[in-house]
N, C-alpha and C positions, 0 to 999 in steps of 0.2 A: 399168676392166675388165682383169681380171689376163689374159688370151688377150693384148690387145692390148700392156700391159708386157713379157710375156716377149717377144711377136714381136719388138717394136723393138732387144728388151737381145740377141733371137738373131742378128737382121739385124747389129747392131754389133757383132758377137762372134765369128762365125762367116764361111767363104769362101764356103757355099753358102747360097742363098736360104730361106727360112723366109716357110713361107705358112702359111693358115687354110682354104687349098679348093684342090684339084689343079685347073689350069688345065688347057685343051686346045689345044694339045696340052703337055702338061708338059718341063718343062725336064728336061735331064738328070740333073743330080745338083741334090735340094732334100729341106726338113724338111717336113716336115705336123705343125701343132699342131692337138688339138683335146682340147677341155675333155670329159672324161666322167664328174663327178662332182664335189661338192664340198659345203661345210656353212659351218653359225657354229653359235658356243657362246662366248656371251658377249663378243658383238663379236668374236672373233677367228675372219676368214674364214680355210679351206681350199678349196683346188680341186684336184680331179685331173686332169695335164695329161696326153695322151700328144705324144710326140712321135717321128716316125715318121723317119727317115734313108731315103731312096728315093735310087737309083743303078741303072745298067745291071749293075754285078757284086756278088756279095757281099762279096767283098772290100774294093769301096769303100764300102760301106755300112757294117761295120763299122768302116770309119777313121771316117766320116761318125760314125757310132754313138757311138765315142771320144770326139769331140772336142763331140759337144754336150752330152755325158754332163757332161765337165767343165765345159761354161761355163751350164750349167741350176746347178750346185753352186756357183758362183759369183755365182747373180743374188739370193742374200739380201745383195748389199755395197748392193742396191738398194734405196730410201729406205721403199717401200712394203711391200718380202719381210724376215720373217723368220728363214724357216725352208724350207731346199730339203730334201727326202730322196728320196731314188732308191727306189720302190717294188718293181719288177719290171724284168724289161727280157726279148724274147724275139723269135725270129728271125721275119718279119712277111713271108714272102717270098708271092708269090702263083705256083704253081709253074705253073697252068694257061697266064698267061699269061708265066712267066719276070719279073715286074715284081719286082725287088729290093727287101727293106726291114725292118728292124733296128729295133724299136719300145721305148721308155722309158719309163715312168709315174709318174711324178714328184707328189710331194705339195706343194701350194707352200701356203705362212700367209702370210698380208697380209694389210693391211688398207684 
């Protein structure tokens, strides 16, 4: 299950926690992965990951943002990925209730 590859390579990569469902009450600064899409074409799976950087300000969201940015580009060294691309990325804030958050969408190939 590539959801649970990336979590583990984000947990050991990253300062902030990386989940798959916002707990209650949620931690203060953590990633939210969640798959919304993906295919095969000739044995070679895709998935589309988002990944969501969540913080009390924008500011650390966008650090938060940075630095998974970098180590998602990083998880093709992994035995199973071969290929990361950064599809989009765009500002994920929820203004009604101020909940901060910086979203990625990442294309990953494995298999």
């Amino acid at each position: 299950m590539i959801e649970k590859i990336i979590l583990d390579w984000l947990n050991d990569n990253l300062d902030d926690p990386a989940l798959m469902e916002t707990p209650s009450p949620p931690p203060d600064r953590y990633y939210l992965i969640e798959r919304v899409g993906g295919g095969v074409q000739d044995t070679i799976r895709t998935a589309m990951l988002t990944v969501t950087s969540c913080a009390p300000t924008l500011y650390m969201t966008v650090e938060m943002h940075e630095a998974v940015k970098a180590a998602m580009m990083d998880a093709d060294t992994l035995e199973s990925i071969t290929r990361v691309q950064l599809n989009t990325e765009y500002n994920d804030t929820d203004t009604a209730t101020k909940h901060y958050g910086y979203t990625a969408v990442f294309e990953v190939t494995h298999y």
